[in-house]
C-alpha positions as CSV (number, residue, x, y, z in Angstrom):
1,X,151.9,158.6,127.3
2,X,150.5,158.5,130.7
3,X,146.9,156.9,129.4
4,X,148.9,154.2,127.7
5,X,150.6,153.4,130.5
6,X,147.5,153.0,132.6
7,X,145.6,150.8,129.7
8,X,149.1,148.5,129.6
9,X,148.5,148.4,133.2
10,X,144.8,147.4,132.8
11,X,145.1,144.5,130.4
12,X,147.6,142.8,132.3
13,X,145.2,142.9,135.5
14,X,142.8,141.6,133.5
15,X,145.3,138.4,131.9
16,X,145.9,137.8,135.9
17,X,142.5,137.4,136.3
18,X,141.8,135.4,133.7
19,X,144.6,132.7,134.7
20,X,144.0,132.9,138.4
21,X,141.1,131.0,140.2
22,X,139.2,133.4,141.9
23,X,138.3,132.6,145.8
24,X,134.5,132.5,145.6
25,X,134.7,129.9,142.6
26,X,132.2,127.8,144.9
27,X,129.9,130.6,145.0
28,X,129.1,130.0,141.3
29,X,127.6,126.8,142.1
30,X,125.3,128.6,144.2
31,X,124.6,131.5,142.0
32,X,126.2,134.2,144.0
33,X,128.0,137.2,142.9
34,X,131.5,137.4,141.8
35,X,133.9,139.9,142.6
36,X,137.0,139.7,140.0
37,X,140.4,140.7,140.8
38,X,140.2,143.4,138.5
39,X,140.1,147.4,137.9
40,X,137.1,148.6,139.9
41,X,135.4,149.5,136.3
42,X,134.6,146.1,135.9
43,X,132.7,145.2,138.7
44,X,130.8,142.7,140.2
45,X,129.3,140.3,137.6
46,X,126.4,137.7,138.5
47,X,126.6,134.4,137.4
48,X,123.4,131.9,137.1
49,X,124.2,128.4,138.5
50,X,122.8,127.0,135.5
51,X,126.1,128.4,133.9
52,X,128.2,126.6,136.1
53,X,127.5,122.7,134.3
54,X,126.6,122.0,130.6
55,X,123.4,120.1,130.4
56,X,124.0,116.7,128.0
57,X,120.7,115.6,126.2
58,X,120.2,112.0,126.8
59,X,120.5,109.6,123.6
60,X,117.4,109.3,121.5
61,X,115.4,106.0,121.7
62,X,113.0,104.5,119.0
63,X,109.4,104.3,119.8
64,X,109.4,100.7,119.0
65,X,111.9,99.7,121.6
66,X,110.5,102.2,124.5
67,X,107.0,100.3,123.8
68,X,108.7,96.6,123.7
69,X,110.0,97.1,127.1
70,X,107.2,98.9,128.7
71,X,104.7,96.3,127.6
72,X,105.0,92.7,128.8
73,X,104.9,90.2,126.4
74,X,101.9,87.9,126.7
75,X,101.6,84.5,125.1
76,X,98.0,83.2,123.9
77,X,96.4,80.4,123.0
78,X,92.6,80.2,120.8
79,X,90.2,77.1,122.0
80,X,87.6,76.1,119.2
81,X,85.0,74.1,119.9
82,X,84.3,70.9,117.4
83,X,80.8,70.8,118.0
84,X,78.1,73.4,119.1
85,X,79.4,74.1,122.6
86,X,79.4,78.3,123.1
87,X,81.9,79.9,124.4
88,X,80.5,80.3,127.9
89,X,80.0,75.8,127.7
90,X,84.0,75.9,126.8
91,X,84.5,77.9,129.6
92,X,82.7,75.5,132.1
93,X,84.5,72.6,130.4
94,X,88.0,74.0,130.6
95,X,87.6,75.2,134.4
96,X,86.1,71.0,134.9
97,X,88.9,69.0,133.2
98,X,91.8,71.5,133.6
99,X,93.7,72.4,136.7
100,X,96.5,75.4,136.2
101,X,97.6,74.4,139.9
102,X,98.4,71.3,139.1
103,X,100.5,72.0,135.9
104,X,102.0,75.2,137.8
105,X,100.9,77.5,134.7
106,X,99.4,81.3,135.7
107,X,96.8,82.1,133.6
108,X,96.2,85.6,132.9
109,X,93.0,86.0,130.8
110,X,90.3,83.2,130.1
111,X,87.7,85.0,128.0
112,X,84.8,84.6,125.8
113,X,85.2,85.5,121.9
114,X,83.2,84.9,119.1
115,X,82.7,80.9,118.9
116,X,86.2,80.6,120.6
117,X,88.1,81.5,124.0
118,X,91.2,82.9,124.1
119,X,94.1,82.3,127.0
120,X,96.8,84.5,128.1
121,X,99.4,83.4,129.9
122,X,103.4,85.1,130.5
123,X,105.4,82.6,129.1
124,X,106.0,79.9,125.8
125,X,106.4,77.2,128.5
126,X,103.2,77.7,130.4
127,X,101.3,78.2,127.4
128,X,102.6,75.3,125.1
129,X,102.1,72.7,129.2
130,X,98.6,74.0,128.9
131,X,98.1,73.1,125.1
132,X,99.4,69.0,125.8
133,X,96.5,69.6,128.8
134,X,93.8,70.2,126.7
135,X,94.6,68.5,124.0
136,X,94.8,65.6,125.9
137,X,91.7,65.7,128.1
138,X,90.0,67.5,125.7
139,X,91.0,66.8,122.3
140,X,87.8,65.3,121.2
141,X,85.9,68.4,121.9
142,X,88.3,71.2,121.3
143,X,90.7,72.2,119.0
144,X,93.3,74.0,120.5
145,X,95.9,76.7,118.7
146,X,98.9,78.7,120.2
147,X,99.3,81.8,118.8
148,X,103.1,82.6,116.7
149,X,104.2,85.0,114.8
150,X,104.7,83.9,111.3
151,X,107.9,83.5,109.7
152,X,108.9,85.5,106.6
153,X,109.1,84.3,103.3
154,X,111.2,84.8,100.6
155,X,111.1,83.9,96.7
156,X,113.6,82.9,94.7
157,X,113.9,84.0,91.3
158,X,114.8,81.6,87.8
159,X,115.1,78.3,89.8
160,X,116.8,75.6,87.6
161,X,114.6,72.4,86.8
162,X,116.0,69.7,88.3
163,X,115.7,71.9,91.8
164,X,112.5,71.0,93.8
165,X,111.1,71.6,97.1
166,X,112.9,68.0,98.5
167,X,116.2,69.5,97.6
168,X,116.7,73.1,97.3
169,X,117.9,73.7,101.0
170,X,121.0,71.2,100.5
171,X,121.9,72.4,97.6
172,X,121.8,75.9,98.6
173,X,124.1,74.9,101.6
174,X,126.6,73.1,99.3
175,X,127.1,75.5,96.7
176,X,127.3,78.6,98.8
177,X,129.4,77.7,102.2
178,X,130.3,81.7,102.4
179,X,126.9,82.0,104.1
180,X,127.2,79.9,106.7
181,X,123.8,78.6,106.5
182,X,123.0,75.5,108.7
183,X,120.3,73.1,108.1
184,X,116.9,73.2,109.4
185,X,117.2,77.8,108.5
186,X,114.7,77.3,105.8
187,X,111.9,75.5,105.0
188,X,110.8,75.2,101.0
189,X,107.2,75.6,100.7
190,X,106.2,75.4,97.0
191,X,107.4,76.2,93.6
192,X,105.2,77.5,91.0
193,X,105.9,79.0,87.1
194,X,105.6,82.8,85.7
195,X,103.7,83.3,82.5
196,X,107.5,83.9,81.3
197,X,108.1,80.0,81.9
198,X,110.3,81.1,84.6
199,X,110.1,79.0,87.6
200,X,110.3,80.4,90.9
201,X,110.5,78.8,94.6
202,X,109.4,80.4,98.0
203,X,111.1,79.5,101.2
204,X,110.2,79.9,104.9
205,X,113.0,81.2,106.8
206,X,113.9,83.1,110.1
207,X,114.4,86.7,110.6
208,X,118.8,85.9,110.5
209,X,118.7,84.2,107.3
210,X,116.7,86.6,105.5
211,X,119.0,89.1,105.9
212,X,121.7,86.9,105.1
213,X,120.0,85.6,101.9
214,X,118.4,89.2,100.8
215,X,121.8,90.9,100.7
216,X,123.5,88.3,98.8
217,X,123.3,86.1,95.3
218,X,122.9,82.8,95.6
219,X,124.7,79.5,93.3
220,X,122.1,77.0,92.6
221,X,122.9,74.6,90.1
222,X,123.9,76.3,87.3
223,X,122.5,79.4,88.2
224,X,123.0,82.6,90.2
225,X,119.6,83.5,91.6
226,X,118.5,86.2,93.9
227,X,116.3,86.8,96.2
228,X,112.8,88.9,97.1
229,X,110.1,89.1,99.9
230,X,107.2,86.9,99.1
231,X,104.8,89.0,99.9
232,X,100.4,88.3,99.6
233,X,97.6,89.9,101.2
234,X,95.3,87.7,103.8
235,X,92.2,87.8,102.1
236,X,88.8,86.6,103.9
237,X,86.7,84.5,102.3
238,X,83.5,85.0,104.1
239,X,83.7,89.0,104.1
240,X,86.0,89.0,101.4
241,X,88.2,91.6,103.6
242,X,92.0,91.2,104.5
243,X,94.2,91.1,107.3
244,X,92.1,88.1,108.6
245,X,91.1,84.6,108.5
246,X,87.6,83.1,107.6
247,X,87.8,81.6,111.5
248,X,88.8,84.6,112.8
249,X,85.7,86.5,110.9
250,X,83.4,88.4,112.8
251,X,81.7,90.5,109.7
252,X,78.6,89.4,107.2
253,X,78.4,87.2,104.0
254,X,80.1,89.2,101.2
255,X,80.2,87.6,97.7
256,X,83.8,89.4,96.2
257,X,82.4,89.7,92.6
258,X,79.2,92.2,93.7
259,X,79.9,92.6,97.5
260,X,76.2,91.6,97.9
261,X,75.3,88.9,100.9
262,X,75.1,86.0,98.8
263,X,77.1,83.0,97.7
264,X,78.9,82.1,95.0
265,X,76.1,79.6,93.7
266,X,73.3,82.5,94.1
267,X,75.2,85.3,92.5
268,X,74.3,86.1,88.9
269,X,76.2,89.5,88.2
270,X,78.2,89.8,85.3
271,X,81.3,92.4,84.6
272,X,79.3,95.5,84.4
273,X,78.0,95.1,87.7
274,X,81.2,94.3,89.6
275,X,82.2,95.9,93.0
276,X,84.8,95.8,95.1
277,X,83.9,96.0,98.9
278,X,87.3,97.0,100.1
279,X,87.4,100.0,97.9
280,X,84.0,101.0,99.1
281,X,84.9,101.1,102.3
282,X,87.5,103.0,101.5
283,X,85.5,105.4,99.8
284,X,83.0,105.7,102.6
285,X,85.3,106.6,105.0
286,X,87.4,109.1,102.8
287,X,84.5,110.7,100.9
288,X,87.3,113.7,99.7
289,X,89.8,111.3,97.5
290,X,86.7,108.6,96.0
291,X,88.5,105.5,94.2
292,X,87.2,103.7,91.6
293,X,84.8,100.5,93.5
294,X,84.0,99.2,89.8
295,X,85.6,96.0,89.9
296,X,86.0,92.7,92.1
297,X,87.7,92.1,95.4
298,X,89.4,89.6,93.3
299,X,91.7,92.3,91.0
300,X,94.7,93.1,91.3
C-alpha cells in the first residue's frame, strides 16, 4: 500500500513538471543542463542547443532557373564580310567607321571567328542601334545578323482546301474566339501534302500560343484539326552534319551519299557503297554499342 502511495506521489510530480516552465528554460538555448522539478531519480538531463529550434530545409530550385539568373544574358550580333576582307580587315573597318561612344552602346566582345566577327553587347537596344550603324555605313561591305532565338513551330493536321497560307490565321481567330488568340500570334509558313493526300500547314508562333493551341482542337472550316510540334533536324550541307548552318561551318567537304571529300558532280558511288558520316562518328566515339554506318546521311 505504502509503494503505491509513493508511485501516485511520483507521477503527479512528474505531470507538474511537464505543465510547468522550468526556470533555466533559457539555458537550453545555450546547451546547459537542466535540472527538472522532479524526484531526485530522475536527474539532471543535458539538452543540445540544436534541440532547442527545428531546422526548415529551404525550397528546392531547378537547375535551369539557378543558371538563368547567375548568368547574364548577352546579346550578339555576326558581321560577314561580302568580299574577301578577313576577319582581322573587319575588325580595322568596324573600329574606322563605327563609334560606340557616339551611339552610347557598350560593347562587350569584338572578336575574330572563322570568316566573320561576332559582337556582344548587354542589351536588345544596344545591339539592334549598332546593327542600323553598320548597316548604314557599312552595308556595302558587310552583312550584318543579330542573333534570336527561333520561334517554335507547329503543324497542323488535315487542313481543308480552300485554307491557305494568306488566310489560315483569320480564320483560325473567327472560328475559335474561346482562345483568345489576337492577330499578329502566328505566322503561316507553308503548306505541303502527305502521301495520304492529307494536307497539312505549319505555323510560326510564340512560346504562349503554343501552349494554347497544343492543348486544344481547333475549328477550321469544316474541320476540327489538331495540332503537333513541327519538328526537323538542321542539316549542314557542306559537312553534311546537324545542329548547324553551311555559314556557320567550320569542318571539311563531306559528300552525304559516301561521306568522302567530294562533290555531288564528282561522286560516283552507288547503294552498296553508301555511308552515313553521322553514324560513323557515332560509332568512333562509342566503339562498345557500333550502329549500322551503311546508308546515306540523307535516310531517315
Amino acid at each position: 500500500m505504502k509503494l503505491e502511495t509513493e508511485l501516485q506521489s511520483c507521477m503527479e510530480q512528474q505531470a507538474e513538471v511537464q505543465q510547468t516552465p522550468s526556470v533555466n528554460d533559457t539555458n537550453v538555448q545555450r546547451g546547459t543542463t537542466v535540472r527538472l522539478h522532479g524526484p531526485p531519480s530522475i536527474g539532471s538531463i543535458p539538452v543540445p542547443a540544436e534541440m532547442g529550434a527545428q531546422k526548415v530545409a529551404p525550397p528546392s530550385r531547378q537547375y535551369a532557373i539557378v543558371v538563368k539568373e547567375t548568368r547574364p544574358t548577352k546579346y550578339k550580333m555576326t558581321v560577314h564580310s561580302r568580299g574577301v576582307q578577313q576577319p582581322e580587315e573587319i575588325k580595322q573597318i568596324l573600329k574606322t567607321k563605327i563609334s560606340p561612344a557616339e551611339l552610347n552602346v557598350g560593347i562587350n566582345t569584338l572578336k575574330s571567328l572563322s570568316g566573320s566577327v561576332l559582337i556582344e553587347t548587354n542589351s536588345i537596344q544596344e545591339i539592334e542601334v549598332l546593327e542600323k550603324e553598320i548597316q548604314s555605313k557599312c552595308g556595302e561591305e558587310f552583312e550584318a545578323r543579330i542573333h534570336r532565338l527561333r520561334k517554335p513551330r507547329i503543324i497542323i493536321l488535315n487542313v481543308p482546301a480552300d485554307i491557305s497560307t494568306s488566310n489560315i490565321e483569320d480564320t483560325i481567330i473567327r472560328q475559335n474566339p474561346n482562345l483568345n488568340l489576337k492577330k499578329g500570334s502566328m505566322t503561316a509558313k507553308f503548306t505541303y501534302d502527305t502521301k495520304w493526300m492529307n494536307r497539312n500547314a505549319v505555323l510560326e508562333v510564340g512560346a504562349d500560343t503554343r501552349k494554347t493551341l497544343l492543348s486544344s482542337k481547333i475549328r477550321l472550316g469544316l474541320h476540327v484539326c489538331r495540332f503537333d510540334d513541327y519538328v526537323t533536324a538542321t542539316r549542314c550541307f557542306k559537312c553534311s552534319k546537324f545542329n548547324h548552318w553551311t555559314a556557320e561551318c567550320r569542318g571539311e567537304v563531306t559528300f552525304p551519299l559516301c561521306a568522302g571529300p567530294q562533290t555531288i558532280k564528282e561522286c560516283k558511288s552507288d547503294r552498296t557503297t553508301h555511308k552515313c558520316i553521322n553514324c560513323a562518328t557515332y560509332n568512333k566515339h562509342n566503339p562498345i554499342n557500333v550502329i549500322s554506318a551503311n546508308h546515306s546521311a540523307l535516310d531517315r
